[in-house]
NUDREN-562105 format. One line per field, with one value per residue (C-alpha): x, z, y; residue number from 0. Coordinates in steps of 0.02 Angstrom, whole numbers, plus 50000, padded with zeros to 5 digits. Example, Ala and Ser with C-alpha at 12.3 -4.5 7.8 and 13.67 -1.06 7.14 Angstrom:
2
x: 50615	50684
z: 50390	50357
y: 49775	49947
seq: 0	1
// end
This chain:
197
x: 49855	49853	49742	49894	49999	50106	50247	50365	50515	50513	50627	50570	50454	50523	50410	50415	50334	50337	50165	50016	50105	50100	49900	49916	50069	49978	49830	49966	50052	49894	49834	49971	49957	50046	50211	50208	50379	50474	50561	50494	50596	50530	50580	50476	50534	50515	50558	50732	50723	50587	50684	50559	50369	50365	50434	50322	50150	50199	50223	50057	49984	50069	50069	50245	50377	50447	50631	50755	50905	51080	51227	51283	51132	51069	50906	50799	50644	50481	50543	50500	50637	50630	50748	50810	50770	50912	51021	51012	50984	51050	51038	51200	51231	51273	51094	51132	51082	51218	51159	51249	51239	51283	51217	51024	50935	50799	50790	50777	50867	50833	50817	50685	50784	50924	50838	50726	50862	50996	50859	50861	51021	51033	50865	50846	50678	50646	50588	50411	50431	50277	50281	50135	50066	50200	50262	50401	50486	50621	50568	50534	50723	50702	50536	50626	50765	50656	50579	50758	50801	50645	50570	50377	50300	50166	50115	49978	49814	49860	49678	49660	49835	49835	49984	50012	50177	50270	50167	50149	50329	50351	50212	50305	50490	50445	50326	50216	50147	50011	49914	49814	49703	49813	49656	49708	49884	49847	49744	49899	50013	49886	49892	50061	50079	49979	50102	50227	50099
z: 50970	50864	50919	50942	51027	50886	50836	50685	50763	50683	50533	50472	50451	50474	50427	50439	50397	50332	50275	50278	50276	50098	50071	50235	50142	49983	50082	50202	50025	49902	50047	50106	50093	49931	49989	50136	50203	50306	50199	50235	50249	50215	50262	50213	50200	50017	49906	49855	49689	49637	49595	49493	49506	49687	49688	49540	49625	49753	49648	49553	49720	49811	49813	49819	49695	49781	49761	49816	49883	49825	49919	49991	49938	50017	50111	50064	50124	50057	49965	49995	50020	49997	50047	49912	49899	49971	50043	50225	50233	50375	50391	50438	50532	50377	50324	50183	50167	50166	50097	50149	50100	50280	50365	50392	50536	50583	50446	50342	50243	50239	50404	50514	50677	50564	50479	50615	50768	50641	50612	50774	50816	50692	50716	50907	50973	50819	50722	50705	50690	50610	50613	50527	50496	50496	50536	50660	50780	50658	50700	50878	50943	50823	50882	51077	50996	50937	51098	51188	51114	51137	50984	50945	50909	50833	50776	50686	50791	50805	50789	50601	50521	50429	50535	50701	50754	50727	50809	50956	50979	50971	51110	51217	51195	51237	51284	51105	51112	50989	50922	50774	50626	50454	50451	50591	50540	50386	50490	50607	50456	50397	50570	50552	50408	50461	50591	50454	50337
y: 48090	47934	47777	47696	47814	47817	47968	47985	47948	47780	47724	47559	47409	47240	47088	46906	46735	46573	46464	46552	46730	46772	46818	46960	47026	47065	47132	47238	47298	47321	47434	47535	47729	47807	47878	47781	47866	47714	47577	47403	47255	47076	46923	46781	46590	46522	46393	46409	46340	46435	46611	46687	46747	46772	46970	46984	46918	47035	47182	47181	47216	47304	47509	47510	47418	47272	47232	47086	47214	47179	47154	47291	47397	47552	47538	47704	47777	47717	47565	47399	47261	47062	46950	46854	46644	46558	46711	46775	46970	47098	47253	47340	47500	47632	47586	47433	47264	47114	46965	46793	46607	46531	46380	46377	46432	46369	46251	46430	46536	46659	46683	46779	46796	46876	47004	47047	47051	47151	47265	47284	47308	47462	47552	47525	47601	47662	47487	47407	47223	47122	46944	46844	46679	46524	46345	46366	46456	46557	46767	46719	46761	46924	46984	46987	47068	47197	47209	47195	47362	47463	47446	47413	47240	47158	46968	46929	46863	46676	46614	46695	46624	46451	46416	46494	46404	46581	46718	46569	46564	46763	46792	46642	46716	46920	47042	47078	47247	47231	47046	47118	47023	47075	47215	47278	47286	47388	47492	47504	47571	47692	47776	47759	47844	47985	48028	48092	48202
seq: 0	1	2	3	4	5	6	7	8	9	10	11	12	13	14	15	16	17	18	19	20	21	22	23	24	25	26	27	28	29	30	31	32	33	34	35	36	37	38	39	40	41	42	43	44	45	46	47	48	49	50	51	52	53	54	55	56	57	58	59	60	61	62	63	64	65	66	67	68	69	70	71	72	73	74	75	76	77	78	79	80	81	82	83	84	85	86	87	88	89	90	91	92	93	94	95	96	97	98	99	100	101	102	103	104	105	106	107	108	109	110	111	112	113	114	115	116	117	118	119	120	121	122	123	124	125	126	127	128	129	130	131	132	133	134	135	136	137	138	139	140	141	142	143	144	145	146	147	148	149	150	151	152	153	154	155	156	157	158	159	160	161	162	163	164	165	166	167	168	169	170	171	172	173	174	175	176	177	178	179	180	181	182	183	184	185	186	187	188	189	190	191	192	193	194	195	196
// end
C-alpha cells in the first residue's frame, strides 16, 4: 500500500505555474525516476518573445527530454510536454494536443485553466494535476476542474513559493487533496512511479 494511497490506474501529470514556478520544475524533472511511465504535460506562463532557451534549460535537467508538442501531436507515455510561448494547448479526447492562438486568459497564453481543465475533461479520475508557485489566479478554474471530475490534486505549499497568488486561488476555488513543498512532490512521483514497476 503506497504512503499515499496511490494505484496505477492513472494516465497523466498535468502541471502549472507562472513566477516563481520554474526552479520546482527543474528539481520535479532532474529528479524524476528513469522510465517514469505517465506523460507529463506542462503549462507554465512565459515570455512570449523569448522562443528559445527555455525548453533547453529545462532539458539539461530534466531525466526526461522535454518537448513543445505540435499541433495535432500525439501525447505518448513517458514523455514530457511544454506548451509552446504564445499558443494555448489542450488536450483532446483521441489523446493529441491542439495548440491555438485565441484571446488571452487570464492575461496568459498559454493558459493554465485550459490545459489543466481539458486535461481533465479527457483523463477524468485518472489525472494528477500539480500547480506551483505563481502571480495570479490562471490554473485555479483548472485545478476544480480536475477535482470536478474525480481526479487527484496537489498545489505547491504556499508559504515556500516566491509567489503564492496561484496555489492561493486553487485551495480557495476546490477541495486540494494534497499541499506539498516541491520535495514532497518529487517524493509524491517517486511513489507514484513505483505503483507501475
Amino acid at each position: 500500500m503506497s504512503k499515499y494511497n496511490l494505484n496505477n490506474s492513472y494516465k497523466a501529470v498535468v502541471i502549472g505555474g507562472s513566477a516563481g514556478s520554474f526552479q520546482g520544475v527543474v528539481k520535479i524533472l532532474s529528479q524524476l525516476p528513469k522510465g517514469f511511465p505517465l506523460p507529463i504535460i506542462m503549462c507554465l506562463h512565459r515570455l512570449k518573445h523569448v522562443r528559445n532557451g527555455f525548453v533547453e534549460a529545462l532539458s539539461i535537467k530534466s531525466v526526461v527530454q522535454v518537448t513543445e508538442p505540435h499541433d495535432k501531436e500525439n501525447i505518448k507515455k513517458g514523455s514530457v510536454y511544454l506548451a509552446p510561448a504564445n499558443y494555448h494547448m489542450s488536450v483532446e479526447l483521441g489523446l493529441y494536443f491542439a495548440l491555438s492562438t485565441e484571446e488571452m486568459i487570464n492575461n496568459s497564453r498559454p493558459a493554465i485553466d485550459i490545459t489543466l481543465g481539458t486535461s481533465a475533461f479527457v483523463y477524468k479520475e485518472k489525472l494528477i494535476g500539480i500547480l506551483l508557485s505563481g502571480a495570479n489566479k490562471d490554473g485555479a478554474l483548472g485545478m476544480k476542474h480536475i477535482h470536478d471530475r474525480g481526479g487527484l490534486t496537489i498545489v505547491q505549499e504556499p508559504s515556500e513559493c516566491m509567489i503564492d497568488t496561484m496555489p492561493r486561488a486553487a485551495l480557495a476555488a476546490t477541495k486540494i487533496d494534497h499541499i506539498m513543498k516541491v520535495d514532497q512532490i518529487v517524493e509524491f512521483l517517486k511513489e507514484l512511479d513505483k505503483q507501475y514497476r
